[in-house]
Structure formats: C-alpha cells, structure tokens
C-alpha distance (Angstrom), angle and dihedral (degrees) to the residues before:
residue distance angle dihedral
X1 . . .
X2 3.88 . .
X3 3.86 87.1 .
X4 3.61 103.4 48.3
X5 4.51 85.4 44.7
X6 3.68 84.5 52.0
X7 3.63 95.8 55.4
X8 3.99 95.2 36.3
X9 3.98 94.0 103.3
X10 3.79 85.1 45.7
X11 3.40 91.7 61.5
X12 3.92 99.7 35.7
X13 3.86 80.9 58.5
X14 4.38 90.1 49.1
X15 3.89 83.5 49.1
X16 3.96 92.5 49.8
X17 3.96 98.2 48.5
X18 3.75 95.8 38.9
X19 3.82 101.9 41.6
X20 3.56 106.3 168.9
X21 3.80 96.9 36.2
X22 3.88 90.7 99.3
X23 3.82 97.9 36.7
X24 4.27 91.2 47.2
X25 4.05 83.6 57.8
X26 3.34 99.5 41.1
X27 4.32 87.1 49.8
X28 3.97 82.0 37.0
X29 4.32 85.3 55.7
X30 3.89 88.8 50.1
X31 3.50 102.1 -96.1
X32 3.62 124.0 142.4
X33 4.23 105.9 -114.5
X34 4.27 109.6 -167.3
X35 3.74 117.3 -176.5
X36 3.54 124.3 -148.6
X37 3.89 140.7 -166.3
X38 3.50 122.9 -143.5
X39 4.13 135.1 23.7
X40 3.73 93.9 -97.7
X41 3.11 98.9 71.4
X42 4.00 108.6 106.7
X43 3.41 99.9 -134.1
X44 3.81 84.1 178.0
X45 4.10 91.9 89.4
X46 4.31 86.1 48.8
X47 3.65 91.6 63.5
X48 3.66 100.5 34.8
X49 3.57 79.0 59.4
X50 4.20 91.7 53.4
X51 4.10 80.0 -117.3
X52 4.04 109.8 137.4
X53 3.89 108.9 -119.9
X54 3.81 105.5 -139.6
X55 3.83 119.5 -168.1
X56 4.07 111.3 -139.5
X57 3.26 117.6 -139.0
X58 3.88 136.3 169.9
X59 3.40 127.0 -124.5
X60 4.12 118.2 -100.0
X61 3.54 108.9 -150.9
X62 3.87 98.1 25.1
X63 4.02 118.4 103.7
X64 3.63 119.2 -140.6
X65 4.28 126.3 -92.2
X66 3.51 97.4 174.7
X67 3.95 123.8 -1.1
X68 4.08 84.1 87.1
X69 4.00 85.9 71.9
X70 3.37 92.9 54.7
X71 3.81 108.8 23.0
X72 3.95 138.9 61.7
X73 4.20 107.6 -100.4
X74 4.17 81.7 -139.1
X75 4.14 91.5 55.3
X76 3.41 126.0 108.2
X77 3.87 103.3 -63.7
X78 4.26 88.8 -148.0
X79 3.83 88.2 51.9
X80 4.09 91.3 46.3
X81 3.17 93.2 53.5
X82 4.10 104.2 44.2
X83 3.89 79.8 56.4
X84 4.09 88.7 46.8
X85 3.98 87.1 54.5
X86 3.90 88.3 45.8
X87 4.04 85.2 56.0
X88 3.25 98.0 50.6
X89 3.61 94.7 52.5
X90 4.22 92.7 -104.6
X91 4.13 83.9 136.0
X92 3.87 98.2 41.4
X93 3.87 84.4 131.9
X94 3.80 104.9 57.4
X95 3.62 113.0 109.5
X96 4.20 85.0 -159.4
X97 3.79 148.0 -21.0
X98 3.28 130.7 -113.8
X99 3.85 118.3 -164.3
X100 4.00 134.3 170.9
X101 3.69 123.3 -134.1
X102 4.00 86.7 -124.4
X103 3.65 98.3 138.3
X104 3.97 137.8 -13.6
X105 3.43 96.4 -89.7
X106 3.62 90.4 52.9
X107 4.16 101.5 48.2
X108 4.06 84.7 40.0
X109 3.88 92.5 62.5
X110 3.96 93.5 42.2
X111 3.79 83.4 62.0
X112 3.29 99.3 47.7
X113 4.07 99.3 41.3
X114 4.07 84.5 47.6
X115 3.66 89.0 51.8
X116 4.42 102.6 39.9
X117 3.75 94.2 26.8
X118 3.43 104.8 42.1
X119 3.90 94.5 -161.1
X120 4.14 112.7 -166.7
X121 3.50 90.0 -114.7
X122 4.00 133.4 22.9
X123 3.77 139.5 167.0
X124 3.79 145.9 175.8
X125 3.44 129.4 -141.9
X126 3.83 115.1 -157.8
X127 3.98 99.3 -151.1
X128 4.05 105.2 -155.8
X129 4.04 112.2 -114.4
X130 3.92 95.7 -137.2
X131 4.06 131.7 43.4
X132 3.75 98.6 -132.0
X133 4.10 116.9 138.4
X134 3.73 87.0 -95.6
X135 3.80 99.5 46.5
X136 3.88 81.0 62.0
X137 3.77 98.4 42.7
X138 3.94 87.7 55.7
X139 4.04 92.8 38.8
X140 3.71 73.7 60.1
X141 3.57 98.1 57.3
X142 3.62 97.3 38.7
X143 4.37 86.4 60.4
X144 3.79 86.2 50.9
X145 3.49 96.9 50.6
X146 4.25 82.6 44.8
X147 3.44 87.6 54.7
X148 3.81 95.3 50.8
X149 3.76 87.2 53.9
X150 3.60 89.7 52.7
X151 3.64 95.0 55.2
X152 3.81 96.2 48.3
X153 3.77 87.1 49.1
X154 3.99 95.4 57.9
X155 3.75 99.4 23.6
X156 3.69 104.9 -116.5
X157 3.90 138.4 80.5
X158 3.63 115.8 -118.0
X159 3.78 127.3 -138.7
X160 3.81 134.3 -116.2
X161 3.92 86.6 -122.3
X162 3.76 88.3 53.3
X163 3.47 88.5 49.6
X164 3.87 94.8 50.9
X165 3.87 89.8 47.4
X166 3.63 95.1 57.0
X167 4.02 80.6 47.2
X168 3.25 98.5 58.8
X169 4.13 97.9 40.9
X170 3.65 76.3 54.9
X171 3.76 100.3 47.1
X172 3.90 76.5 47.2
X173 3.64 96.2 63.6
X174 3.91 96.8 39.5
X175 3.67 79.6 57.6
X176 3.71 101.3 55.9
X177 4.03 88.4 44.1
X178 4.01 90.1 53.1
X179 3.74 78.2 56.7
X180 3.64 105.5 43.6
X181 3.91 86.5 54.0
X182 3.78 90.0 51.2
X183 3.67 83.0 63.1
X184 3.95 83.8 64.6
X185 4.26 96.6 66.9
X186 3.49 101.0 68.9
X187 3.89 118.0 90.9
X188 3.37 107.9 -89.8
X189 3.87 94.0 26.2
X190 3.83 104.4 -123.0
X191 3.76 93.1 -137.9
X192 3.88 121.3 46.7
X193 4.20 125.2 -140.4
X194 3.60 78.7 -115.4
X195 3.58 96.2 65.0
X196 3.94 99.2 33.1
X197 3.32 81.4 64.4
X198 3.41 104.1 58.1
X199 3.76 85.0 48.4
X200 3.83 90.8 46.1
X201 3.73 86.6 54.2
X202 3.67 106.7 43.6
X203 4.17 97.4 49.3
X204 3.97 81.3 60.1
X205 3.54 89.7 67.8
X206 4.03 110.4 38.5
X207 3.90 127.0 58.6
X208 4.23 112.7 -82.1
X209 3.87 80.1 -110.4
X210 3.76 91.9 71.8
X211 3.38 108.5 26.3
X212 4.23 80.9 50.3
X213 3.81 83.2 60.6
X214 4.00 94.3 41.5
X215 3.56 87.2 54.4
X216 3.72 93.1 56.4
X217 3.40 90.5 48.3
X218 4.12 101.7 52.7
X219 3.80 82.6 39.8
X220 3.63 88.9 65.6
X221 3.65 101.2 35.5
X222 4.08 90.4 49.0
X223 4.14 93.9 52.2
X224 4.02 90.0 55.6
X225 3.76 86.8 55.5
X226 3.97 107.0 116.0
X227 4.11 97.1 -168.0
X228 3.71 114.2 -178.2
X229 3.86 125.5 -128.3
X230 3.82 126.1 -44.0
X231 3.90 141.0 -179.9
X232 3.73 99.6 -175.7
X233 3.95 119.1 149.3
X234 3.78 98.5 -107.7
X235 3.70 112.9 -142.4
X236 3.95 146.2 -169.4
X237 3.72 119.8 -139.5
X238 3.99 116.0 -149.9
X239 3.64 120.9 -171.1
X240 4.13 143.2 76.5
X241 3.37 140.0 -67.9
X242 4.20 111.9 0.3
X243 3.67 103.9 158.9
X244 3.92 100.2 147.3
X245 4.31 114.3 64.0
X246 4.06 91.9 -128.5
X247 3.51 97.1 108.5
X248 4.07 90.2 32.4
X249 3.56 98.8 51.7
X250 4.41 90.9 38.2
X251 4.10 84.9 56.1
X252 4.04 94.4 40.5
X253 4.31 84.7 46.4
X254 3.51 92.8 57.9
X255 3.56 90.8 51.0
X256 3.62 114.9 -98.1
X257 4.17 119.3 118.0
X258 3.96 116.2 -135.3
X259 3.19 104.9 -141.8
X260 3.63 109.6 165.0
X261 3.98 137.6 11.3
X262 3.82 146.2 -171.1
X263 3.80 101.2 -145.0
X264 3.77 136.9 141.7
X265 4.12 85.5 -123.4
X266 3.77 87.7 37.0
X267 3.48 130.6 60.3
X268 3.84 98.1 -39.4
X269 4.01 86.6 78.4
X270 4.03 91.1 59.8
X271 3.09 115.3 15.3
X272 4.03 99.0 106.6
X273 3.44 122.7 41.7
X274 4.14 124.3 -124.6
X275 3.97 98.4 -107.2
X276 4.48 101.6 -155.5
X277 3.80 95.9 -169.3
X278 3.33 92.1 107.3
X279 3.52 96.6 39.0
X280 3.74 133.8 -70.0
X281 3.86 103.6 -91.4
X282 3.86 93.9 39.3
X283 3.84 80.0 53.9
X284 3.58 97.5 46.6
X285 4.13 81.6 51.7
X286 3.52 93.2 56.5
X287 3.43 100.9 47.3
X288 3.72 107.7 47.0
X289 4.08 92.7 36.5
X290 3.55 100.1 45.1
X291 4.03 109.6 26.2
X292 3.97 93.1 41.9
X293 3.45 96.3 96.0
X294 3.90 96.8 -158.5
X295 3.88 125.4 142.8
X296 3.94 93.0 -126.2
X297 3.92 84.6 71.5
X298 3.91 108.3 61.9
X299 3.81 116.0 -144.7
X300 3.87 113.9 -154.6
X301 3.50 111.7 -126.8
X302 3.86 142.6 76.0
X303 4.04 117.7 -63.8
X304 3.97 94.5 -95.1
X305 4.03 93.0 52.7
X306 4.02 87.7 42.6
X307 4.07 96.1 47.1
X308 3.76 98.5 17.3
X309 3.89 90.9 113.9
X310 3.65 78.0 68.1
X311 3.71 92.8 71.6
X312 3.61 95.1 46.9
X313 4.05 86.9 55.6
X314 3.90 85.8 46.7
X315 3.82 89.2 57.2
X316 3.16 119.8 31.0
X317 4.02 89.6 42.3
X318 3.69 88.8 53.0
X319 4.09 90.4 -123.9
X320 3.88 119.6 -171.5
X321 3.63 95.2 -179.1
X322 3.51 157.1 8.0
X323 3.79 149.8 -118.8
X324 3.91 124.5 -169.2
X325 4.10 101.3 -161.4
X326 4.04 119.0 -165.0
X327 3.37 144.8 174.1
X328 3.59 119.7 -126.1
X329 4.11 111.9 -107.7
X330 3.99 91.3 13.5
X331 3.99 96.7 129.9
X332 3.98 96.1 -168.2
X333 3.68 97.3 58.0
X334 3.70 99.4 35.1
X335 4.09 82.0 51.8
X336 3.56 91.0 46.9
X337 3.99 96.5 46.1
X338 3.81 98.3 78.1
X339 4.13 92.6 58.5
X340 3.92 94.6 41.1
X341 4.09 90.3 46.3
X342 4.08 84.6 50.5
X343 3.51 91.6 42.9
X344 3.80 99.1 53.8
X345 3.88 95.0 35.9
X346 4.04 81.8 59.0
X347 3.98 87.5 51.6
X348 3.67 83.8 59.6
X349 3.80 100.0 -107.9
X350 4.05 123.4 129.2
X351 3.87 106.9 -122.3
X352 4.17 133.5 -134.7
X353 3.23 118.6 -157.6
X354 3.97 119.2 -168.3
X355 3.90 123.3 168.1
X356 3.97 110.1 -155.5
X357 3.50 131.1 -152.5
X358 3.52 87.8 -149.7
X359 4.14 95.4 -151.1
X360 4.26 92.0 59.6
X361 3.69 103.1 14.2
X362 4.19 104.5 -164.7
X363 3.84 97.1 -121.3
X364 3.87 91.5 160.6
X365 4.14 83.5 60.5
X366 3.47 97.5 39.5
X367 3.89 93.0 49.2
X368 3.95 96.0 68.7
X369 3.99 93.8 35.6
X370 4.10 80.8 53.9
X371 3.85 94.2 50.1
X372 3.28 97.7 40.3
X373 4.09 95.7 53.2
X374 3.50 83.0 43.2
X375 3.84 90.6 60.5
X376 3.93 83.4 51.3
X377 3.68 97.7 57.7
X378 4.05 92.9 45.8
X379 4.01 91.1 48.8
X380 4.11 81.6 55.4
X381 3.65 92.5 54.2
X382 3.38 99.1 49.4
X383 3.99 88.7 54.0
C-alpha cells in the first residue's frame, strides 16, 4: 500500500496529460463512456446506470481547425474549442453527451454537437436561473425526465437504491476532496494548485470507483510529506472553467501558493454533499441547484449572503490575496466580477483580475501583472 500511495500523484499527473487514455479502454472493454459539459450535471444517475461519466474539456494551448465553421468567433472560447476537439475526432469514444442549458454558449453547442456529431445518445438539461421552491421542484422534473432518457438509452430502468449507491460513492469522493484541500491550510500547504489540479483533472475522466481509490491514495502520499519552511503569499483563485495548470503553475512560479479556489472544476463540484432523505432525485435537486455556487444561478440576497462562503475560504485558508479568472465572452462571470472584486477588496484582500482566451492564454502578460501584485501583497505584510 505504501508503494502504490507513493506513486498516487504520479499517476494523478499520467491521468491529467493523457485524458482519455482510461475512458478509450474502458469504451474499448464495452462500456458505455458519456461526456458532459458543465458541473451540474449529476453524474450520480450515469453511474448508477454503470455508464462512465466523462468530463469534456477543451484543449488549452491548441488553436482551432474547425469550430470557426460552425461556431461564433465572439463565443465562449472553452466551449469552441470542446466542440473543435469533438471535430477532430478528440471524443471518438463517447457513447453520448450530456450538456446543461446553463448559459447560451452552452445550449448553442448541444445543438450543434447533436446535429454534426450525431452521438447515439444526447440530452439537455435546462438548469433553472433562480433558487425559488419552484425552480427546485422543476430542476426536479427536468432530472426525472434525464433519467428517463437514460433508461431508454441503455435499455433498463434503474432503481432508487442504485441511485442512492452511486450517491453515496459520490458523497464518498466529495469527501476525500474536502480532505485533500484540508491538506492545503497548513503552512507550507502540503499539496500545491499545481498538483490539485492534476488530481482535479484526472477524476473527470475515470469512473468515481477509481478516482475514489486515487484519492485515497494521494491523500496518503500528501500527509507523509515533510515540506520545509515557506513565506509565500497564499492565494484564492475565483473564476470558471481552469482545467489545464498554465495559469496555476505561472502564479505558483512566481512565487505565490494557491491554496484554495471557487471554481466550477474546483471546489464548487464538491463542496456539498447529495443529502437522500428525501429521496434521491429531490436530493440530486438540491445539491446541484442550490450548492453550485455559479453566477448563471442567481441567489436572492445582498452580495455578503450571496459570496459570503467567500469569507469563510478567506479565513480559514489563511488567504492574502486574490485572483478573479474569466473567460473572454462568458457574460455571467464577467457580470458577476465587479461584486466579487468589491466583495473581496472589503475582506481586506488585494484583487487580480485576468480575462483568458482560454485557446492562447497570454502567460508572457500575465507573468509581470502576477509579479508585480505579488510585490503588492509582500509590501502589505511588511506594514
């Protein structure tokens, strides 16, 4: 056991830079692989239905051949180029997508792929906008209806106690996360941003089974870690979709630790539990609409009761300062930017805000903005 914890990072980081390398021999083994888009998707109902839940993402780094055919050149770059990978046969393995009507971008692209890839199976969930009783009554609907899709799609009904399984391998796994980033409040945090997000990264793309067991594994191997002193500015990064480590590792090189985030492939995709009391769907509801803390979902309330889980990340992860990460054209983060930039200056933390391409992010840019603010948060500790 010692060996395999020892190697778990190792193969968190295989995972991360060969993504589909588990998924293409799982599909290769006969099992059904269906990629998603988007955190609120309950992949939950995919497993209790022994379907692989896959993760798309696009491809950082990688311009475009063929999304500009199909695609507006002022879209969500991260959307363009999932459907660019698609194209170029990057997805070949998927048995079926699954994406939520969460923004414009987002329903735009299910059309599309439906239409050009012609995947065996496809479905769209239409994700409310607001978090009143009803919005969660007809979030509830929509996952049955999902569900019945499901069912048609693999030829067999599934059970509430299958449902409540794959709940609670899933609770499971939000569990060991919530641990992992414990791991990230001592001083020097055990585990770097670089390396949670290689872990991030490679339990999007293997059954909750083995990324439970992963987890375990890197768990163990981070706690007998014995790192030496360190008086890095320790920072929180805020924003969308980061599912490559460029702008991670850049931030950590210049010598800053990230040691907590708020992003839909952070901690917004664990952080709450699915509570089945009340049933498994109505659950399911619960969870995804109102502990997804994304800015296409509107919370009532003034800005400190709709980002004051913020403040708690600010304290109890010992956060000197921020950055506020978004993708260019994404309308409900750049709205929400202004209000979470107040909000955190009022917390007392200096702020960063970088807007990404996504496709060619402008490290070289982004390198001497990153020093410089990090100059700003040392000249306030020495005060």
């Amino acid at each position: 056991m010692a060996s395999v914890a020892r190697g778990a990072m190792n193969r968190a980081r295989e995972l991360y830079e060969n993504r589909g390398l588990r998924a293409r021999e799982l599909a290769a083994q006969g099992k059904k692989v269906v990629g998603y888009l988007c955190c609120y998707t309950p992949a939950e109902l995919l497993t209790a239905l022994d379907l692989v839940p896959y993760r798309i993402q696009g491809g950082v780094g990688k311009p475009l051949k063929q999304a500009d055919q199909y695609l507006e050149t002022i879209m969500c770059p991260y959307v363009r180029s999932c459907f660019d990978l698609a194209m170029s046969g990057e997805y070949d393995f998927l048995s079926g997508v699954v994406i939520p009507h969460t923004c414009d971008a987002m329903h735009r692209v299910y059309d599309i792929w439906k239409y050009y890839m012609k995947p065996p199976y496809s479905h769209c969930i239409t994700v409310p906008h607001m978090t009143h009783r009803a919005s969660f009554e007809y979030f509830r609907k929509e996952l049955e209806d999902f569900q019945r899709s499901l069912e048609r799609f693999v030829g067999r009904s599934v059970s509430e106690e299958d449902i409540i399984r794959a709940i609670n391998l899933h609770n499971r796994c939000r569990a060991f996360l919530r641990e992992l980033y414990e791991l990230r409040k001592q001083e020097p945090p055990l585990i770097s941003g670089t390396e949670i997000t290689w872990v991030l990264v490679a339990g999007m793309t293997i059954p909750v089974e083995e990324f439970n067991e992963l987890l375990e594994n890197v768990i163990a191997e981070v706690r007998g870690r014995k790192p030496g002193p360190d008086g890095r500015p320790r920072l929180i990064i805020s924003g969308s979709e980061v599912d490559d480590v460029a702008v991670i590792r850049l931030v950590e090189d210049c010598g800053a630790a990230v040691v907590m985030d708020d992003l839909c492939t952070g901690s917004r995709s664990f952080w709450e539990d699915v509570d089945a009391s009340k049933g498994a769907l109505s659950g399911l509801a619960e969870c995804y609409l109102g502990g997804v803390t994304c800015p296409c979902t509107y919370r009532e309330g003034k800005v400190p009761e709709r980002f004051g889980y913020l403040s708690n990340y600010v304290r109890e992860w010992n956060v000197q300062g921020a950055l506020l990460y978004t993708i260019r054209y994404c309308d409900t983060y750049q709205l929400d930017a202004p209000e979470i930039k107040g909000y955190l200056e009022r917390l007392g933390l200096p702020v960063l805000y970088l807007e990404d391409d996504y496709i060619m992010p402008p490290l070289g840019q982004w390198k001497t903005r990153i020093e410089a603010f990090l100059e700003t948060i040392e000249a306030r500790r020495e005060e």
